[in-house]
C-alpha positions in Angstrom: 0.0 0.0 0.0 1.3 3.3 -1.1 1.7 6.1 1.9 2.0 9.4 1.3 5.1 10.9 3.2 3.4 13.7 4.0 1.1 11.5 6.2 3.5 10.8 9.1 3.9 15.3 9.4 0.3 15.5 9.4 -0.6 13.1 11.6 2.8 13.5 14.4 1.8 17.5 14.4 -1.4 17.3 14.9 -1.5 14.6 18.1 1.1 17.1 19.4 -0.4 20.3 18.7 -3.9 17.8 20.6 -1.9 17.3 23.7 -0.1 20.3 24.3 -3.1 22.3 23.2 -5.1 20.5 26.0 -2.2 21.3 28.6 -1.8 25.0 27.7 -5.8 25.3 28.2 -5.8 23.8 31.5 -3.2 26.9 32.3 -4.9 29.5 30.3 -1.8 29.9 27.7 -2.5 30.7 24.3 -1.8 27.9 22.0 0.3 29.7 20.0 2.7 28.3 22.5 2.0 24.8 22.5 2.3 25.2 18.1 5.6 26.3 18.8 6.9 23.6 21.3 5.4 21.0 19.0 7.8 21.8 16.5 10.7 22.1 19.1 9.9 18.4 20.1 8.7 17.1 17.0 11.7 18.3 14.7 15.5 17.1 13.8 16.7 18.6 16.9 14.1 17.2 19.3 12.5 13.6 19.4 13.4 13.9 15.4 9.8 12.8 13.8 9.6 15.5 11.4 12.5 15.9 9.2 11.5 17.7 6.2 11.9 21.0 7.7 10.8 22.6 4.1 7.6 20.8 3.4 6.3 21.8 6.7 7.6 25.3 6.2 5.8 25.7 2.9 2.9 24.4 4.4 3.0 27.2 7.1 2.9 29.6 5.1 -0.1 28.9 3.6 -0.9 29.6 7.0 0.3 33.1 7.1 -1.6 34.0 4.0 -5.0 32.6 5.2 -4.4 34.2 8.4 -3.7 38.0 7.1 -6.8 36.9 4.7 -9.2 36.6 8.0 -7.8 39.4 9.3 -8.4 41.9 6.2 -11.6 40.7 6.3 -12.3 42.2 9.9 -10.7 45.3 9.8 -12.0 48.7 8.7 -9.8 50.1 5.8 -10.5 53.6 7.4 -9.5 53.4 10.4 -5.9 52.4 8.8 -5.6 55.5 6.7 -6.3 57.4 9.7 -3.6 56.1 11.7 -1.2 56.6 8.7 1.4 58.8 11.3 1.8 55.5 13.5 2.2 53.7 10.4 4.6 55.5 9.0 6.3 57.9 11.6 6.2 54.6 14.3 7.9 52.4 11.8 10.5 54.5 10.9 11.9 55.5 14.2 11.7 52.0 15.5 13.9 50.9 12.6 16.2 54.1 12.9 16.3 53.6 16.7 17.1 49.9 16.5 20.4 50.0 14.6 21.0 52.8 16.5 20.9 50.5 19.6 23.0 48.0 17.9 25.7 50.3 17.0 27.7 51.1 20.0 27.8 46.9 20.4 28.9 46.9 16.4 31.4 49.3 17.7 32.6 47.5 20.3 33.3 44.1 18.5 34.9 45.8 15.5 31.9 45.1 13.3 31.5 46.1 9.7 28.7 48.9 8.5 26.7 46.3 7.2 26.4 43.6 9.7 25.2 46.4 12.3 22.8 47.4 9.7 21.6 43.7 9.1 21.3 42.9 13.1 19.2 46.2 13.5 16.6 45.4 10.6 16.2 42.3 12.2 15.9 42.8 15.6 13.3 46.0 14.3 10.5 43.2 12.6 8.0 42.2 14.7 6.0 38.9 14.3 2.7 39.5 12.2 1.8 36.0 12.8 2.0 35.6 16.2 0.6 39.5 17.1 -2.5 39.1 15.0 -3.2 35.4 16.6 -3.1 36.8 19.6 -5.3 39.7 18.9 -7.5 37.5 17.4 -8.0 35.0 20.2 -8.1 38.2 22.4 -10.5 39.8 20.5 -8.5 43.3 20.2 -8.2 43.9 17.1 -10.7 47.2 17.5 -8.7 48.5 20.4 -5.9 51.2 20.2 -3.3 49.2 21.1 -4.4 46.7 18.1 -5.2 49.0 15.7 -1.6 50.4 16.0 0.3 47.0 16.3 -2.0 46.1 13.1 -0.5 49.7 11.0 2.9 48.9 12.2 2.8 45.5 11.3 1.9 46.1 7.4 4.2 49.1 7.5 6.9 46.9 8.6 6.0 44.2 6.1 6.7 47.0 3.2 9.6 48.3 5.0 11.5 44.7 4.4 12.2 45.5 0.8 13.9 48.4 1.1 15.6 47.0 4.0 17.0 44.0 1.5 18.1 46.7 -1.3 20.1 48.7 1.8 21.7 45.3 2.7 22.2 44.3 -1.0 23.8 48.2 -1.5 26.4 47.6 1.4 27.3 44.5 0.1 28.5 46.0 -3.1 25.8 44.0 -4.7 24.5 46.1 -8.1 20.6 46.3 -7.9 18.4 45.5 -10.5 16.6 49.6 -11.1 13.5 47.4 -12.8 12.8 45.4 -9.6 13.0 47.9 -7.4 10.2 50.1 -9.5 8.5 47.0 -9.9 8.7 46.8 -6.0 7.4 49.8 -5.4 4.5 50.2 -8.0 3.4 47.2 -6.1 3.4 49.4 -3.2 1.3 51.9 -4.4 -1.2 49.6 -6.0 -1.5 48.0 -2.5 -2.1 51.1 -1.2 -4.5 52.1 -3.7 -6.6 49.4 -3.1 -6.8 49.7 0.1 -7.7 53.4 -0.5 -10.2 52.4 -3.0 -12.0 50.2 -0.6 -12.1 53.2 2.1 -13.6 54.9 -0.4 -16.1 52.8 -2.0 -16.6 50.4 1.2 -19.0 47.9 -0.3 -17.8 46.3 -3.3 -19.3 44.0 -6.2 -17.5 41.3 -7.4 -16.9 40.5 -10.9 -20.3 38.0 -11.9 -22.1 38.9 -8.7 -24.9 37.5 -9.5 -23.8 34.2 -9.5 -22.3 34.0 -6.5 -25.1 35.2 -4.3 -26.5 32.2 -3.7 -23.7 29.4 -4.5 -22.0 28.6 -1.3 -19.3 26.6 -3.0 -18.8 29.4 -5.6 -18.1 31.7 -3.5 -15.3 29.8 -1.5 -13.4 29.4 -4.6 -14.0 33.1 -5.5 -12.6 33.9 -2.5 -9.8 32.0 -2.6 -8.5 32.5 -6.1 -8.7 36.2 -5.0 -6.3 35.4 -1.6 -4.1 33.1 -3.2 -4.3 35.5 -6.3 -3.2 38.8 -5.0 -0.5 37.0 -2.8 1.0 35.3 -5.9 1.0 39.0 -7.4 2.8 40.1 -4.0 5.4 37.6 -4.2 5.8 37.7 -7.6 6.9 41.7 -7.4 9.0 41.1 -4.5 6.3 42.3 -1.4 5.3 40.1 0.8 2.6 37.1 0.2 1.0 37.9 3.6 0.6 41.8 2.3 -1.6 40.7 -0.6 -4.1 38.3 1.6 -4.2 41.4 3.7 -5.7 43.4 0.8 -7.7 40.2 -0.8 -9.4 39.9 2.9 -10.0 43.5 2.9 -11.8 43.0 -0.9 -14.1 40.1 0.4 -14.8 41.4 3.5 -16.3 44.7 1.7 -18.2 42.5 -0.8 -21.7 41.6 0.1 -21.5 38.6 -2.3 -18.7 36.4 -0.4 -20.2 37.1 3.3 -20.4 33.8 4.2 -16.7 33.1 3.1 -15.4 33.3 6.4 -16.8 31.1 7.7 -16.7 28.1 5.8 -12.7 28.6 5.5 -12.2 28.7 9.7 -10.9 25.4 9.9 -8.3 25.7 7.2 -7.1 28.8 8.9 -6.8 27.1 12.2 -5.1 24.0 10.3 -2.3 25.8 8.7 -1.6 28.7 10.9 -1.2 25.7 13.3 1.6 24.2 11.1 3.4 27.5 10.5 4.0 28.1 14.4 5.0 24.0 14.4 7.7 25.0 11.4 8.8 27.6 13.4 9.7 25.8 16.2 11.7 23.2 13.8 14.1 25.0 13.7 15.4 25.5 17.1 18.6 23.0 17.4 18.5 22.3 21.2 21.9 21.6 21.2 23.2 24.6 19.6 21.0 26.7 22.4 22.7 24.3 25.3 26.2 25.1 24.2 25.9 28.9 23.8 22.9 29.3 26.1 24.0 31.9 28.4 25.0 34.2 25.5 21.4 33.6 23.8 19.4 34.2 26.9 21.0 37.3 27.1 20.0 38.8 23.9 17.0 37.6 24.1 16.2 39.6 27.2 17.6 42.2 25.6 16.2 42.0 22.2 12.6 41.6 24.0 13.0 44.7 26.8 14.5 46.7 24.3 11.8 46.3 21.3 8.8 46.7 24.4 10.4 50.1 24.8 11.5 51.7 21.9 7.8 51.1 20.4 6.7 51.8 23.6 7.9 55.5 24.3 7.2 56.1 20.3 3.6 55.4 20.7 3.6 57.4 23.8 5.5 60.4 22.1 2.5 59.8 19.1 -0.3 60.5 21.6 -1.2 57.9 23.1 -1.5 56.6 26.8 1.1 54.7 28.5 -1.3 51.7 29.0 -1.8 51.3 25.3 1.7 52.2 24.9 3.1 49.7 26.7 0.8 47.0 25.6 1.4 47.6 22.2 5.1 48.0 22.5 5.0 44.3 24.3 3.2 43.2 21.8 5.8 43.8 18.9 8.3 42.3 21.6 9.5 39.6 19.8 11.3 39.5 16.1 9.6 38.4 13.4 9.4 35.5 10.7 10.5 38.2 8.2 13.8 38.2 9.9 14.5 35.1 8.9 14.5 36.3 5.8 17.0 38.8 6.3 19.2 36.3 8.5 19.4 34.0 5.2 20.3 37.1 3.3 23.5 38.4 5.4 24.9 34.4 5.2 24.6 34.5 1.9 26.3 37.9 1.6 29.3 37.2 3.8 27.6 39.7 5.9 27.7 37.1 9.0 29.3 34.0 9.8 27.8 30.8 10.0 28.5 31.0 13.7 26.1 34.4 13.3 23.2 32.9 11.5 22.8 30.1 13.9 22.9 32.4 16.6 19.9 34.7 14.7 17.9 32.0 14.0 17.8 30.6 17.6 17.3 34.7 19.0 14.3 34.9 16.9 12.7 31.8 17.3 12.9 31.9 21.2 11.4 34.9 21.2 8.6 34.0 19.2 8.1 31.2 21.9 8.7 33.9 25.0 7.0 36.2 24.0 3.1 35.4 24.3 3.7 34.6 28.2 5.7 38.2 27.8 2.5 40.0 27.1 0.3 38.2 29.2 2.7 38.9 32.1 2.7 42.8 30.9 -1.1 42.6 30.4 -1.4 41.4 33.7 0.6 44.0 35.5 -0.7 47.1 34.1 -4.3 45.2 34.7 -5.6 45.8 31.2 -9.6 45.3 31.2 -10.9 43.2 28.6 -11.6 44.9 25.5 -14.9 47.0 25.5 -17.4 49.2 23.1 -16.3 52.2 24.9 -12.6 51.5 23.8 -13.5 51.2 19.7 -12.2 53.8 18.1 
């Protein structure tokens, strides 16, 4: 009998995302968690069940697309084009600020230009995928703090490509003058739409009428138009998860697709799941146990130092301290982006391999730290549970 390979991932994820999931319940942790320890324990550096590190990983992000999908879907295009400032203003001082933080250390260690500027772009990305989860299961994404985090988030996510020509520029690398205005007519189309839907806020889809009343229809309407506008994304050099923003943000203003969201709940669930698993396949446990007191150090730093620099910017922007310093825990931790960038300086010579390892573990333990982080944060400042009066 023929098994698929596939099969043993499926089936070894999910009976450990069950139990943990079950265990993090009975202590009122968000499972984001137990996704991520899954794929510590499940991976080649754990109990070594799952060794195709890449399948998994292409499977998660499937995840992150359906997940920004849902989200566009639930968020107001208005209220982010009136918090353009945060967006923009917020983003760029945190990046400015974080190499500027790394610098003295760069200093110190005789580092070159570049590989300060490298380590500050990626301790400056925050995690859209864990964030929105959590302000999903929280049911914040209409509060300050989460409209903010959501602004910064999608700034950030455009602010990657010119961080990858800056890298590319310092590494004597010669650009490519059509990508980068193909990169950034992307941008503005993005925007555009976005702006468009603001405008118009109810749309009609292209053969309305037939999709009114066909259930199935629609789910494939829907979905050609996600996985459509994040091929388009990629394809420019954006991000994927940028163009299910915007296709969520289409669907949720049609009147046609309504019932889209939910009849594709459980896929979300499913493959945001096995993002957060691929994640955590690649922490190697024995890398962290060898150089662990040098990695729990930056990771203290990376997440005190990223809860305060966005922190104190949102404050000087206007807003409170409590939503301050909720959102600036919140974009605590560095994001799956960084990866990116991490591959990028290896492959430039930028760091050593030494370096990379080192990144990779930083960022992936604080994707794991930080949802107890914010709990803990949430718990001192004794947020209340989100509330009409606190909409904007």
């Amino acid at each position: 009998m023929h098994l698929d390979p596939i099969m043993p991932y499926l089936v070894g994820s999910i009976l450990a995302v069950l139990i943990l999931g079950l265990c993090l319940r009975a202590i009122r942790q968000p499972y984001v968690i137990g996704y991520l320890i899954a794929g510590v324990l499940l991976g080649p550096h754990g109990l070594a069940l799952v060794e195709d590190e890449a399948l998994l990983a292409r499977l998660g992000s499937v995840g992150v697309v359906l997940l920004l999908f849902f989200i566009g879907m639930e968020v107001s295009p208005n209220q982010l084009i009136e918090r353009w400032k945060v967006a923009i203003i917020g983003t760029f001082l945190q990046i400015f600020i974080s190499v500027g933080c790394v610098w003295p250390m760069g200093v110190y260690f005789d580092w070159s230009v570049e590989r300060i500027v490298l380590i500050g772009f990626v301790i400056s990305l925050s995690s859209t995928a864990v964030v929105m989860k959590l302000l999903q299961d929280w049911n914040e994404f209409d509060s300050k703090a989460g409209q903010n985090v959501l602004v910064i988030l999608l700034a950030q996510d455009l602010a990657v490509i010119p961080m990858l020509i800056t890298l590319a520029m310092l590494g004597g690398a010669e650009q490519d003058t059509g990508n980068i205005w193909l990169q950034l007519a992307g941008a503005v189309l993005m925007i555009a739409l976005v702006a468009y839907i603001a405008v118009k806020k109810t749309l009609h889809l292209p053969l309305s009428r037939l999709l009114r009343n066909d259930h199935e229809i629609q789910i494939f309407a829907a979905l050609s138009i996600c996985l459509g506008l994040s091929l388009l994304t990629g394809l420019i050099g954006l991000s994927t998860a940028l163009g299910a923003f915007v296709a969520g943000m289409i669907i949720g203003a049609a009147k046609e697709t309504q019932w889209v969201h939910h009849s594709l709940e459980s896929f979300r669930v499913i493959f945001v799941a096995l993002f957060f698993v691929s994640i955590g396949l690649l922490v190697d446990l024995e890398f962290i146990a060898e150089y662990w007191g040098q990695i729990a150090l930056l990771v203290i730093l990376v997440i005190l130092t990223n809860t305060f620099i966005n922190g104190v910017i949102l404050k000087l922007l206007g807003e409170s301290w409590r939503d301050s310093l909720y959102a600036g825990t919140l974009l605590s931790q560095i994001g799956e982006f960084s990866f990116v960038l991490a591959a990028v300086g290896i492959q430039a010579h930028i760091i050593s391999d030494y370096g990379y390892q080192l990144t990779v573990a930083v960022i992936s333990i604080t994707l794991l730290m930080s949802p107890p982080w914010i709990m803990f944060i949430k718990y001192i400042i004794k947020r209340p549970p989100h509330s009409p009066s606190q909409a904007l």
